[in-house]
Backbone bond lengths (Angstrom), bond angles and torsions (degrees), N, CA, C in turn:
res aa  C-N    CA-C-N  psi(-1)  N-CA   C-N-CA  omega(-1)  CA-C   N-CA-C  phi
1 X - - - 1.464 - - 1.524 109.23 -
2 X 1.656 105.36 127.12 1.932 97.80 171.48 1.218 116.21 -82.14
3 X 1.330 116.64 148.71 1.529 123.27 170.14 1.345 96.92 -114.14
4 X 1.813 89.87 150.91 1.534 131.42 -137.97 1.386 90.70 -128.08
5 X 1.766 108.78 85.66 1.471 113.35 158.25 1.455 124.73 -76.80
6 X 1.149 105.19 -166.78 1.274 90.55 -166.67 2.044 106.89 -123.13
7 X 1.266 116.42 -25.44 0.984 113.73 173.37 1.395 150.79 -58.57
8 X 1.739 107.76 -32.95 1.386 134.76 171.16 1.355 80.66 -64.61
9 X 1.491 130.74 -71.85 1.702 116.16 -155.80 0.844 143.74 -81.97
10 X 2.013 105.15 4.93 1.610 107.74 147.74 0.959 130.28 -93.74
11 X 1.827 122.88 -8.32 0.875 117.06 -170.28 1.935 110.15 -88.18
12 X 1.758 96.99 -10.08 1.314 110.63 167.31 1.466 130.38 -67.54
13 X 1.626 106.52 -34.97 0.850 131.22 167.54 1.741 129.10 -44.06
14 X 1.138 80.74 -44.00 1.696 107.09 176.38 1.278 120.58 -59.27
15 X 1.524 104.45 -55.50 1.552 135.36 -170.62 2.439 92.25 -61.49
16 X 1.095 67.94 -54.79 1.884 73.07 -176.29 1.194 114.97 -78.85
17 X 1.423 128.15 6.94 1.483 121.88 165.10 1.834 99.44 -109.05
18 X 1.357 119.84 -22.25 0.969 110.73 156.76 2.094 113.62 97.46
19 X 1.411 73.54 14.54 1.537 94.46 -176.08 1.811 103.15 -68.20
20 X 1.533 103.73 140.86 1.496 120.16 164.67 1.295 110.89 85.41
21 X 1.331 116.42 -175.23 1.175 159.18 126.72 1.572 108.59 91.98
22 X 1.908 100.59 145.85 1.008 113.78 -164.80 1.888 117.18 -173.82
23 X 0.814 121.90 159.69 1.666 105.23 159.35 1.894 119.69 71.23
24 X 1.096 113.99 107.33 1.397 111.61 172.02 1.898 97.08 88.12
25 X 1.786 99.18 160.98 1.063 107.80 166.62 1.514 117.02 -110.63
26 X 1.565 120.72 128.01 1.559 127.39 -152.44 1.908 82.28 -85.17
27 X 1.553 126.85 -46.70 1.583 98.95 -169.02 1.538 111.67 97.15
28 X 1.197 131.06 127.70 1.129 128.08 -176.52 1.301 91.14 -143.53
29 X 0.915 160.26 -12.53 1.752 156.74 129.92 1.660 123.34 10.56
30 X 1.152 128.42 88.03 1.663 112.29 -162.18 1.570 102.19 -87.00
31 X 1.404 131.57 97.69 1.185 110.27 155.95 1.429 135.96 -114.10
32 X 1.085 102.19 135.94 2.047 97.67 -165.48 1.407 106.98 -87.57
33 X 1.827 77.95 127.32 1.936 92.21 177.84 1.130 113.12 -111.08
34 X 1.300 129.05 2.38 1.780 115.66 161.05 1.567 90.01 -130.03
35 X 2.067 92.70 175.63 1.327 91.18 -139.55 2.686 79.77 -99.71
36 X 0.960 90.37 -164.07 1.781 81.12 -174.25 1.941 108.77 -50.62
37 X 1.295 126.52 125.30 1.005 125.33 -163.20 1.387 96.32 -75.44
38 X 1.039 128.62 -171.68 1.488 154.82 -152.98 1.414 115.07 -154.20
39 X 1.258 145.80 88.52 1.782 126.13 -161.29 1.107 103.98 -71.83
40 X 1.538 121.59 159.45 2.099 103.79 150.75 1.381 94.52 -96.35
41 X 1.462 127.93 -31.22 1.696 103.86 178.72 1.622 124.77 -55.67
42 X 1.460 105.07 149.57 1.432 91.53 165.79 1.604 132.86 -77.06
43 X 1.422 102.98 -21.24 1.533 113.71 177.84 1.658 100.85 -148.02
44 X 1.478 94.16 163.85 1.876 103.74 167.33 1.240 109.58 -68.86
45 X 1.386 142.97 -1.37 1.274 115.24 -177.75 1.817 111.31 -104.14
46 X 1.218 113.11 161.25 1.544 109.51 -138.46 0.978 147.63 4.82
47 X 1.058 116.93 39.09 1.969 129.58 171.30 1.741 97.31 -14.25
48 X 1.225 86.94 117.58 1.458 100.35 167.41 2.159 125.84 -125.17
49 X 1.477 98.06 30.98 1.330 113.08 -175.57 1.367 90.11 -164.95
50 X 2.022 90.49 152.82 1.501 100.16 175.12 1.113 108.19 -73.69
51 X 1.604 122.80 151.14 0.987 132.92 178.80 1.470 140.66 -154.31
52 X 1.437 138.75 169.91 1.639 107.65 -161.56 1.804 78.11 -141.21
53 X 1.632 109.51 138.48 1.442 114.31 -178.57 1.570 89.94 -124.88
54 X 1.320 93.05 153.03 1.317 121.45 166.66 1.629 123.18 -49.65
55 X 1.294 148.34 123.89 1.265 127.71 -150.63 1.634 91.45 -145.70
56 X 1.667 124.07 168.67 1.451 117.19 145.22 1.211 106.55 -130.27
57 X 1.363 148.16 167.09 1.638 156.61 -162.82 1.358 119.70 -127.37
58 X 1.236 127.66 102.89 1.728 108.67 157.27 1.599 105.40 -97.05
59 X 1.400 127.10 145.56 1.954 121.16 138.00 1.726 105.99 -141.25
60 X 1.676 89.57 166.56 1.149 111.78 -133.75 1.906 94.34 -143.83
61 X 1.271 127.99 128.48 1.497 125.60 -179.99 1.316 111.73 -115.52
62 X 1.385 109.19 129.25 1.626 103.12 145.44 1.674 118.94 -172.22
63 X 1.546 94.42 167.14 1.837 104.30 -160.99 1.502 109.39 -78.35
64 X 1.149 133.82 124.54 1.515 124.47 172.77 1.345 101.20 -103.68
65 X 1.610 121.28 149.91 1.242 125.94 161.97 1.572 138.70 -69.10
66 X 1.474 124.75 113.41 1.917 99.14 -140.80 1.670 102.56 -79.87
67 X 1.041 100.82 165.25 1.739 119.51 -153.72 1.431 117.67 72.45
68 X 1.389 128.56 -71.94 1.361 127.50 -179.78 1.326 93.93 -52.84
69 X 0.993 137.73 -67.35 1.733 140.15 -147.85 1.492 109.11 72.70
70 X 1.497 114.76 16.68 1.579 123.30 165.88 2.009 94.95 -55.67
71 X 1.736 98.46 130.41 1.313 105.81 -176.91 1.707 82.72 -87.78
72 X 1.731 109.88 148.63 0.926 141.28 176.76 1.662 118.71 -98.19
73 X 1.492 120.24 -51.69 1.343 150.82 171.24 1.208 124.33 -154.03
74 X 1.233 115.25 157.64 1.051 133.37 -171.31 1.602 118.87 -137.03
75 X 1.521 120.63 132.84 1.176 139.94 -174.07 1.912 118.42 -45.79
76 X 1.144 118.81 -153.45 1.590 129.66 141.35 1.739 107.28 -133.79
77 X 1.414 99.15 170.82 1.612 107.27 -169.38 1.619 121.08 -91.89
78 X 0.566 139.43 178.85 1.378 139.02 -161.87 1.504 128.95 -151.59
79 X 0.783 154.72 -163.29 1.896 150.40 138.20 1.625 116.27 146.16
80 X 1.584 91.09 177.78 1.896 84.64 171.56 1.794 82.80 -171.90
81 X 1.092 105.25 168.83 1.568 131.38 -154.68 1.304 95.19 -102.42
82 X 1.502 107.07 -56.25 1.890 113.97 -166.61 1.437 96.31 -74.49
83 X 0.749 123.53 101.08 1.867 128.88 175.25 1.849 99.79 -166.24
84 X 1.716 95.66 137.32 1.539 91.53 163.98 1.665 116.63 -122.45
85 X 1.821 112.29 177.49 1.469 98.11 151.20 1.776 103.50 -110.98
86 X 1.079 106.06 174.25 1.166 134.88 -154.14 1.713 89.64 -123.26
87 X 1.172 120.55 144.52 1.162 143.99 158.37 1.439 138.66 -150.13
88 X 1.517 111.31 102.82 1.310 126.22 178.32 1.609 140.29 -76.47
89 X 1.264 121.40 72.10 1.795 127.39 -157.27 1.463 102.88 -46.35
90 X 1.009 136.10 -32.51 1.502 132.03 -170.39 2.294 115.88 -63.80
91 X 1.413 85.96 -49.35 1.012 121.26 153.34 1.927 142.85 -80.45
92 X 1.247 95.93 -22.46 1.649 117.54 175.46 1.926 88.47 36.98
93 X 1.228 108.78 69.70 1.834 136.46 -167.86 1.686 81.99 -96.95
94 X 1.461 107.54 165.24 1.350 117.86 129.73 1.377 93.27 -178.30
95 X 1.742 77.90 139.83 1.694 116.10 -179.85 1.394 120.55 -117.01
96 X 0.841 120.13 122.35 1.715 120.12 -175.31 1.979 110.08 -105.87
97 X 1.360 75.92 120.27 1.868 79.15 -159.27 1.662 78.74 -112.54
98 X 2.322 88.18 159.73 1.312 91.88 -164.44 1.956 109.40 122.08
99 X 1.085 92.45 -38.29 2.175 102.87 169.51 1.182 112.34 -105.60
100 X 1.197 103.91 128.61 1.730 115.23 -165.57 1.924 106.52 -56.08
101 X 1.277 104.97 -13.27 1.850 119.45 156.65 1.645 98.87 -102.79
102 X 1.086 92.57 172.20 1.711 99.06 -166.39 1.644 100.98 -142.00
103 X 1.504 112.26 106.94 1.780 93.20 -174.31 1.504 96.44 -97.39
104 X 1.254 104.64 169.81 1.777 121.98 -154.00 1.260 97.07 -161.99
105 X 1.648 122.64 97.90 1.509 105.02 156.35 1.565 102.38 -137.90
106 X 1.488 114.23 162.43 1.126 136.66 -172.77 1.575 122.06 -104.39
107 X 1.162 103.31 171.92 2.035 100.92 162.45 1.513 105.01 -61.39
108 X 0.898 131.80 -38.75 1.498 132.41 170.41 1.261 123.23 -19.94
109 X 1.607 97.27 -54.18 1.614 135.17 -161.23 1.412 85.19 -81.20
110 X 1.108 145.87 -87.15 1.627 160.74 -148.07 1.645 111.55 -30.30
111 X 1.093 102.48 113.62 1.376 115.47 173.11 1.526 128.39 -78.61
112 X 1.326 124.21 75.20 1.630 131.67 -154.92 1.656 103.26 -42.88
113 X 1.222 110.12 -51.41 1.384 122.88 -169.85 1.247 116.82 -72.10
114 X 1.709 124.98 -14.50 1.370 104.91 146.06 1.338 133.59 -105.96
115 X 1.479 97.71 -18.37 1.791 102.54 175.61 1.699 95.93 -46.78
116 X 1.635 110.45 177.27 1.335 142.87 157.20 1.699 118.70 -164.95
117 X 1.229 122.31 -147.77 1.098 102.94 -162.71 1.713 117.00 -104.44
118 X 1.733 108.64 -4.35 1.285 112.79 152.29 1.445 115.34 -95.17
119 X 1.536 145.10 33.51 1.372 142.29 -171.84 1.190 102.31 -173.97
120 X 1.567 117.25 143.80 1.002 117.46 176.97 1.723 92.93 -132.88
121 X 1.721 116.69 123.15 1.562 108.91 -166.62 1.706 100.87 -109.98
122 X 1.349 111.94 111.60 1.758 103.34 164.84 1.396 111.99 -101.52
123 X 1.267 133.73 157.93 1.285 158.67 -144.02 1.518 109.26 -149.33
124 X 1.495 116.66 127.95 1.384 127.66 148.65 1.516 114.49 -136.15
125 X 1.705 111.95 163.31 1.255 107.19 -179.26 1.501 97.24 -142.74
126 X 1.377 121.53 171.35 1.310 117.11 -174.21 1.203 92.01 -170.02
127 X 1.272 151.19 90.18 1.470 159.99 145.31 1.359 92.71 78.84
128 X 1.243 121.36 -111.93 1.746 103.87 -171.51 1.834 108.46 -116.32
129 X 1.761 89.26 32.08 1.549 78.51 175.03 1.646 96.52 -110.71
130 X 1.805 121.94 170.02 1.532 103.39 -174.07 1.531 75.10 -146.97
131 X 1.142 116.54 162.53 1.298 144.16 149.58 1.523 127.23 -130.97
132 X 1.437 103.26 157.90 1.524 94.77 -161.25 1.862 87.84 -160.10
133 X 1.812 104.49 125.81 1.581 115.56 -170.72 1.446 102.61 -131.20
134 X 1.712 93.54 120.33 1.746 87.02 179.19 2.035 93.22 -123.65
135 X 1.634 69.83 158.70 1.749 87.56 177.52 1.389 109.45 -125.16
136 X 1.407 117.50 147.53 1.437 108.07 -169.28 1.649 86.66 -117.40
137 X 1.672 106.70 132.74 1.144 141.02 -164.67 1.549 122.55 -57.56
138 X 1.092 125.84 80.78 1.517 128.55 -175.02 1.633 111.92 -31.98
139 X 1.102 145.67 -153.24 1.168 157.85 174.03 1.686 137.49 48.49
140 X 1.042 116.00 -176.91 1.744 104.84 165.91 1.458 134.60 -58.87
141 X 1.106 92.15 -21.21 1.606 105.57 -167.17 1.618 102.37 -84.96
142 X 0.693 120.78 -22.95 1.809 139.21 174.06 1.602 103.89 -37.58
143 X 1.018 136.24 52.05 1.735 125.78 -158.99 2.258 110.66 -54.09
144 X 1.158 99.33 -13.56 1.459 113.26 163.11 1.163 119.45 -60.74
145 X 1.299 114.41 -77.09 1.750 125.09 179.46 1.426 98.88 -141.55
146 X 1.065 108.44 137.42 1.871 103.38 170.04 1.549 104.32 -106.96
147 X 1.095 126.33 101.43 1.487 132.38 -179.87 1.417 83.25 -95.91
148 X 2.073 101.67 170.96 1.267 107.26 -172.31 1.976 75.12 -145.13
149 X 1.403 108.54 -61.51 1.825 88.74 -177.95 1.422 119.91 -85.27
150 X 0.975 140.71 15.02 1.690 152.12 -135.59 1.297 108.41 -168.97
151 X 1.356 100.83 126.19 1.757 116.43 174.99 1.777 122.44 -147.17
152 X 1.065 121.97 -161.83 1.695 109.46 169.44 1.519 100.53 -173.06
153 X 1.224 97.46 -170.91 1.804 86.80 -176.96 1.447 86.71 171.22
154 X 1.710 125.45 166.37 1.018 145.59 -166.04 1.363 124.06 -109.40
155 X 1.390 157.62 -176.46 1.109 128.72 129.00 2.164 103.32 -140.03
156 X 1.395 129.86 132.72 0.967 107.19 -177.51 1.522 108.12 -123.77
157 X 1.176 108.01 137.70 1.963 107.74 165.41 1.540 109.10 -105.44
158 X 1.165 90.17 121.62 2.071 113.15 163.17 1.374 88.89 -83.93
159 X 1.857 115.95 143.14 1.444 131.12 154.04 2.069 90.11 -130.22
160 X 1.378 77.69 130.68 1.562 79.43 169.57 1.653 99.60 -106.72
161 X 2.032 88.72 143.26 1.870 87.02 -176.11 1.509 90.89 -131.13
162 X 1.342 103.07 44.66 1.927 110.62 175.14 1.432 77.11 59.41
163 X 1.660 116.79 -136.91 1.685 132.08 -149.77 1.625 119.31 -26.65
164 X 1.848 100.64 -15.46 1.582 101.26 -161.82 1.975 93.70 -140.97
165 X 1.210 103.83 170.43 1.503 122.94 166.47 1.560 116.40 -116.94
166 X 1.237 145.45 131.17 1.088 139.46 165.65 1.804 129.83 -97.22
167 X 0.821 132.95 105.48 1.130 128.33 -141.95 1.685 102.77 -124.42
168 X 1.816 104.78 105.56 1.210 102.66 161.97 1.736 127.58 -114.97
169 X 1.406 101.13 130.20 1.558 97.29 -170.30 1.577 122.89 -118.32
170 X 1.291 124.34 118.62 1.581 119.24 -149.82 1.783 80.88 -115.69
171 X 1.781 118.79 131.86 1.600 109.23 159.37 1.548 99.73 -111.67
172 X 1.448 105.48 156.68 1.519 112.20 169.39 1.417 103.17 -154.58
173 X 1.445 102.95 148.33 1.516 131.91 -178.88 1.568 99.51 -102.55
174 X 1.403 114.08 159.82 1.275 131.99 158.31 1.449 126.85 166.32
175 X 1.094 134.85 171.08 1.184 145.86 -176.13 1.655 126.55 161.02
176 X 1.220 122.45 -150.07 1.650 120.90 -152.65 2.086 85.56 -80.87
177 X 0.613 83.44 118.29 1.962 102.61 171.95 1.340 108.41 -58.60
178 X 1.343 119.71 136.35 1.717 118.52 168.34 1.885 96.00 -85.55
179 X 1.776 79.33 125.65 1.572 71.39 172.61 1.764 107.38 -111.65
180 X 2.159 88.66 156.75 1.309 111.50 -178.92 1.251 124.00 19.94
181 X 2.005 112.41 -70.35 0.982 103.62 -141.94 1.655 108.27 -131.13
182 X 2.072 84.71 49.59 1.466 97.49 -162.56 1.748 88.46 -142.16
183 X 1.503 84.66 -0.58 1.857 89.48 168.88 1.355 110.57 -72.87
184 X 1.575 107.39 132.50 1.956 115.32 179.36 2.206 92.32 -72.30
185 X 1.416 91.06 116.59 1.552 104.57 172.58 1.545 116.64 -76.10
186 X 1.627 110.49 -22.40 1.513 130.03 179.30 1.247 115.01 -101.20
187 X 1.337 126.66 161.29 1.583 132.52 145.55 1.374 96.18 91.63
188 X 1.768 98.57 -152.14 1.298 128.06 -178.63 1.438 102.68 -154.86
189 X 1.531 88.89 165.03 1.478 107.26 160.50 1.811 100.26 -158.60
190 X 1.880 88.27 162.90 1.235 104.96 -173.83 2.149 98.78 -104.97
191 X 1.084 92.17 167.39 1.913 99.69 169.36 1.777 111.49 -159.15
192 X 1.263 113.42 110.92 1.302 86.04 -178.38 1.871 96.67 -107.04
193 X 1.503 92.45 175.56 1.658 94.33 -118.44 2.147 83.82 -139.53
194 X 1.513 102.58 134.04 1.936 95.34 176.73 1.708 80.81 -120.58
195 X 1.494 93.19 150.71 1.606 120.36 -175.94 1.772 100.75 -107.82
196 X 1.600 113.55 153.33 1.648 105.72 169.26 1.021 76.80 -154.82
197 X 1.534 115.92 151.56 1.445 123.79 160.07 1.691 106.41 -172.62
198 X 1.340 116.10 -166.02 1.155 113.52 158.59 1.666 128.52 -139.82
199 X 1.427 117.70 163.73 1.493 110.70 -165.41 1.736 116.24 -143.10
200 X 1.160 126.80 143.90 1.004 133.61 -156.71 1.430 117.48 -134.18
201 X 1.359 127.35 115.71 1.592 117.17 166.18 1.791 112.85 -154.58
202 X 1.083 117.08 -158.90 1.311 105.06 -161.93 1.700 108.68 -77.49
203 X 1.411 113.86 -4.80 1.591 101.15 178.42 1.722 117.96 -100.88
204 X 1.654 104.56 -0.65 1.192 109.26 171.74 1.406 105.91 158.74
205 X 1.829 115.82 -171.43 1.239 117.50 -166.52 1.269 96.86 -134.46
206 X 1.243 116.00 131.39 1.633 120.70 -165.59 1.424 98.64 -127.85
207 X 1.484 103.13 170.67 1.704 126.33 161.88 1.286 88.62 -107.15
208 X 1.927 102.18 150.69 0.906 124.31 151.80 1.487 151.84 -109.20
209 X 0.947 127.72 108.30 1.861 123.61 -161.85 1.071 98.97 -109.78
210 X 1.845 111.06 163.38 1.394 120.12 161.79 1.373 121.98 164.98
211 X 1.027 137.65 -173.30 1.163 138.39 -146.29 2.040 101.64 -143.61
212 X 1.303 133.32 164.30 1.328 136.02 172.87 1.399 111.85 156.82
213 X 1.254 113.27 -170.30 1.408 130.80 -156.74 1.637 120.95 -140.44
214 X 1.580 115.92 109.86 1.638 116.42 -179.23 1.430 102.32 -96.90
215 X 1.274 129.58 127.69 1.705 126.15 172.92 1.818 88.77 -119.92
216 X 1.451 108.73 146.85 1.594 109.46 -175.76 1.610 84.99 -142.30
217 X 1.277 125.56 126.41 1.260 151.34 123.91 1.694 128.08 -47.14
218 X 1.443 101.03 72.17 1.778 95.49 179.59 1.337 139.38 -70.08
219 X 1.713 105.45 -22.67 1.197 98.51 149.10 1.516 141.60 -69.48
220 X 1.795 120.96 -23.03 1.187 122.61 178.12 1.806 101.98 -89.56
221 X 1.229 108.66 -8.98 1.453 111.64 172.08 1.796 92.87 71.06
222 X 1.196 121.93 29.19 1.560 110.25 155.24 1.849 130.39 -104.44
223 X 1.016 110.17 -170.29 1.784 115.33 -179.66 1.324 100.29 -144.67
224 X 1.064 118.47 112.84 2.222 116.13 150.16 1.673 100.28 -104.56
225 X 1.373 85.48 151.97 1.247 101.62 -171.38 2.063 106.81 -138.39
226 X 1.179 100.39 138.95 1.298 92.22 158.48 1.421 110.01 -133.91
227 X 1.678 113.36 163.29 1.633 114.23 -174.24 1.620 112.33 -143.12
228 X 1.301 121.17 107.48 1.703 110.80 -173.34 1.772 107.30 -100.67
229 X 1.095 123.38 64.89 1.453 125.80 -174.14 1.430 115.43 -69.03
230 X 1.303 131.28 121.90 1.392 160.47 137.04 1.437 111.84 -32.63
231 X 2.154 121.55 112.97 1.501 102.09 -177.37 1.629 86.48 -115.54
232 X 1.477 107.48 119.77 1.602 111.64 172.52 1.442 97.95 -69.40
233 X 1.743 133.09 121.81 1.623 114.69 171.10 1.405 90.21 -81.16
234 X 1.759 103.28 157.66 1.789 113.41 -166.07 1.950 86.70 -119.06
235 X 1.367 123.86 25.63 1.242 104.30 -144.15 2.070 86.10 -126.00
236 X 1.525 109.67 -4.75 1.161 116.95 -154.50 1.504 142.34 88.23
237 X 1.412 102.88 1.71 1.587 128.40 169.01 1.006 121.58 -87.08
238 X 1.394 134.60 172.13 1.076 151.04 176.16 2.073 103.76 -50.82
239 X 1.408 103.77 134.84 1.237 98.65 159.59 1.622 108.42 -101.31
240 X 1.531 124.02 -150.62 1.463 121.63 -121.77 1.081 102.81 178.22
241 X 1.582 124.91 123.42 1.918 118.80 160.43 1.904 76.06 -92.89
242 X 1.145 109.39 156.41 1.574 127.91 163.97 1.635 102.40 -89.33
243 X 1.588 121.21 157.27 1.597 108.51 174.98 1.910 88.95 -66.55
244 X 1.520 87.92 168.20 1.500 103.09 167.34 1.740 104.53 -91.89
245 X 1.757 94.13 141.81 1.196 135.25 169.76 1.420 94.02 -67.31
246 X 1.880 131.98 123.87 1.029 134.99 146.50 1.725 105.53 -107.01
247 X 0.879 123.52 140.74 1.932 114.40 175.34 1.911 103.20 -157.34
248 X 1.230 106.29 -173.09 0.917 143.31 174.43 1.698 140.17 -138.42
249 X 1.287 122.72 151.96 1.346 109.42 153.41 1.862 112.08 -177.98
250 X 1.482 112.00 -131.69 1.562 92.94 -141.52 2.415 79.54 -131.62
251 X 1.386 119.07 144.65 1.210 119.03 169.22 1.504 107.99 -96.07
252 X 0.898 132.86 169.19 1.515 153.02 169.74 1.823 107.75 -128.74
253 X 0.900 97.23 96.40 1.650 104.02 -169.98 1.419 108.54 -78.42
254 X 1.244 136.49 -13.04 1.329 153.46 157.69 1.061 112.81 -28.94
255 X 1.537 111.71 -70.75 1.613 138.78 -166.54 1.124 96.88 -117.94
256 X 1.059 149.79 39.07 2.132 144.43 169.05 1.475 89.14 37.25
257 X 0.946 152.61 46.85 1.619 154.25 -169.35 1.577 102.29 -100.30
258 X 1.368 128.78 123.48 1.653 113.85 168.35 1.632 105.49 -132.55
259 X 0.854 110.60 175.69 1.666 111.27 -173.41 1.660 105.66 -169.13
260 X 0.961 131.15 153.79 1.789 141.85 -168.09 1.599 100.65 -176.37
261 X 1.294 106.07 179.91 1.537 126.42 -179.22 1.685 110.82 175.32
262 X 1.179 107.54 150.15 1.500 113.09 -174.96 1.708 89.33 -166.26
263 X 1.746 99.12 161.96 1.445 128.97 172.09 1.305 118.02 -110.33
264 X 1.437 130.03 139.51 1.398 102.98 -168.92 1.463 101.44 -119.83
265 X 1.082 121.05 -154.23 1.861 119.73 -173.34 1.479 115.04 -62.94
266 X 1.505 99.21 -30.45 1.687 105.94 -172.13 1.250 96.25 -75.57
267 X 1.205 115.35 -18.05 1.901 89.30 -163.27 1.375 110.49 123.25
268 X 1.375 130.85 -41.76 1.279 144.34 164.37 1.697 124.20 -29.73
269 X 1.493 114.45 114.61 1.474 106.14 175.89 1.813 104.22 -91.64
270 X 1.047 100.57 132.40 1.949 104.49 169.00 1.895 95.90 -115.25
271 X 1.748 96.41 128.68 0.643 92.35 178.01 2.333 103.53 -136.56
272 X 1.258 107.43 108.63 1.559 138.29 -169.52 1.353 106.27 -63.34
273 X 1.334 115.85 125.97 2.152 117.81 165.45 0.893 84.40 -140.61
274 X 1.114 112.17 158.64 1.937 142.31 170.53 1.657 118.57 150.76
275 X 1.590 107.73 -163.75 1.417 120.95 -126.00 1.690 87.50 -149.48
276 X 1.054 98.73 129.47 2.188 112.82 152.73 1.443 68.64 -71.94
277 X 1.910 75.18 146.51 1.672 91.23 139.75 1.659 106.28 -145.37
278 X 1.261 114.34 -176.54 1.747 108.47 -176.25 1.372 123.56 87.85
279 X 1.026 122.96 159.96 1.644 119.93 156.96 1.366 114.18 -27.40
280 X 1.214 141.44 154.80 1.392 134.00 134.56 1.387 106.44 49.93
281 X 1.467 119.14 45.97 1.253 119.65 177.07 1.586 131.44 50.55
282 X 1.479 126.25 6.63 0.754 151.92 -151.83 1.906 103.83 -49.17
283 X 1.321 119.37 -40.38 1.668 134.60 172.97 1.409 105.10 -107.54
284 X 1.284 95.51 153.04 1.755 85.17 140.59 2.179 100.93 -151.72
285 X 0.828 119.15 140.21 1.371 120.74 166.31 1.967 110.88 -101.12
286 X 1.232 112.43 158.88 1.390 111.51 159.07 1.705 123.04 -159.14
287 X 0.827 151.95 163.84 1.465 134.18 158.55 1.433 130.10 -129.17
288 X 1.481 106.38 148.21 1.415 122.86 -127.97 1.822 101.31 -121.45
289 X 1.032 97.25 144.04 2.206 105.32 -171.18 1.765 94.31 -120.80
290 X 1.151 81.36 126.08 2.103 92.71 159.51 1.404 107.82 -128.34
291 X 1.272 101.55 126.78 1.417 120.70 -176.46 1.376 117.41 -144.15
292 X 1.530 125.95 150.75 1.635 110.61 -170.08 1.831 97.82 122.39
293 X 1.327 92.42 133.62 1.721 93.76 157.73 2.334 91.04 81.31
294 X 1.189 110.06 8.78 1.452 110.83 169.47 2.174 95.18 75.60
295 X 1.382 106.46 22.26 1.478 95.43 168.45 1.678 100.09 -136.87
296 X 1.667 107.74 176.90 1.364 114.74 -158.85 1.571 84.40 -163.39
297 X 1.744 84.67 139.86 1.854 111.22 -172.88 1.121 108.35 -119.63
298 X 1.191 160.48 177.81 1.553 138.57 67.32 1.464 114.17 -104.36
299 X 1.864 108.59 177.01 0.907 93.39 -176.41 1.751 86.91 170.56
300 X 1.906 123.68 173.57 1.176 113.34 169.91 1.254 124.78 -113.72
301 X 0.999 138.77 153.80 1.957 142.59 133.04 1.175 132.79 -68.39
302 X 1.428 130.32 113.19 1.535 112.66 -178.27 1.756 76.02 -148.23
303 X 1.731 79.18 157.61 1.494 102.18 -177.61 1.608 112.38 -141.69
304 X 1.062 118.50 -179.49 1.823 127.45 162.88 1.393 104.99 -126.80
305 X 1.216 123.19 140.23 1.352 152.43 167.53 1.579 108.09 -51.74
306 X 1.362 122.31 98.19 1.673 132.90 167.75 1.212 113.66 -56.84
């Protein structure tokens, strides 16, 4: 059975109503300006100090045609691991530093009437450019996933160019970091794990959902991963299971840091960064780029520890 996040399909949503954008260049450039953060909280749920979490980044470009929202082109992918967000209590801010643009929104920003208790939706507008930042909701109440150290969130810019839309979309994960010396050096563990993102190629522009499985080996210091993602088309076409992503790759127990990549039947490269987070590795989130075959994804993985 797929599960039906919520982020790929508003932020799809958007793209096909054709809302925003305009003015300035948003940048898709990932460069990391601090070095792996360190939290002082113990978990995301009520942060009550400013604070900077550990994060990883994918973004991803492309032109839609306005009205149809027939994608025209499409970008290449981008990201980096060493990137954090930032969180300001005075302000209840968050900035995700690390993109050569820097998004920043506040309670200010927050749109009551669409958040709920798995989403949290902020909003900006600026003549005909719009942006729009969602966070997916830490806690129990989350009826999706209830994470407690681990979260992710989106951020998208509309540029309107009259005949066309430009559409840049950066996702990032993060939260309280497993530190050093709280990494399991032995064993394994399993996490199974829901994916959201979004994807783009010449037959349309989809959301992505789904369901899979992270197993991490700490003593061999590896990760397999599998990923069965769901592409809702938003365009009036046919939707799509994608083949499943099977992969692998390598941990860094230092920094809870993991990374993998695999190709799947279509042709598709997925390529995975992220972070334990929690005690004893307890989460881990990361976010993930498909590229190959003339289309382009991003999007995240996060799981809880079985």
């Amino acid at each position: 059975m797929r599960n039906v996040t919520c982020v790929g399909s508003i932020l799809a949503a958007l793209m096909v109503a054709g809302c925003g954008g305009g003015g300035g260049n948003s940048g898709l450039n990932s460069t990391p300006v601090a070095p792996d953060s360190v939290s002082k909280s113990a978990s995301l749920i009520n942060v009550t100090q400013n604070d900077d979490f550990a994060a990883s980044t994918k973004q991803t470009s492309f032109t839609a045609a306005k009205g149809s929202g027939t994608i025209t082109s499409v970008g290449s992918v981008s990201g980096a691991a060493n990137t954090y967000v930032h969180y300001d209590v005075a302000s209840k801010r968050y900035t995700v530093g690390g993109l050569s643009s820097t998004p920043s929104f506040s309670e200010a920003n927050k749109s009551a009437s669409k958040s709920n208790a798995v989403l949290s939706v902020y909003e900006k507008t600026s003549g005909s450019r719009n942006e729009t930042f969602l966070l997916f909701n830490p806690g129990a109440g989350n009826s999706s996933l209830a994470l407690t150290y681990a979260s992710y969130g989106a951020w998208l810019i509309m540029d309107d160019r009259s005949t066309s839309i430009d559409a840049n979309i950066s996702f990032f994960t993060f939260g309280t970091r497993t530190a050093a010396a709280d990494m399991p050096r032995t064993g394994t563990a399993s996490y199974n794990t829901i994916m959201d993102g979004i994807f783009a190629d010449s037959s349309g522009f989809y959301s992505l959902s789904g369901t899979g499985s992270f197993t991490a080996d700490f003593g061999a210091s590896t990760i397999a991963f599998q990923a069965n993602p769901f592409a809702a088309n938003q365009l009036g076409g046919p939707s799509k299971y994608l083949a499943t992503f099977a992969g692998s790759g390598a941990i860094d127990s230092n920094t809870a840091r993991f990374n993998g990549n695999t190709t799947n039947a279509d042709g598709l490269r997925l390529d995975l960064n992220g972070y334990f987070y929690g005690p004893g590795a307890a989460e881990m989130a990361g976010t993930f780029s498909l590229s190959g075959m003339n289309a382009t994804g991003v999007g995240a993985i996060a799981g809880k520890k079985n």
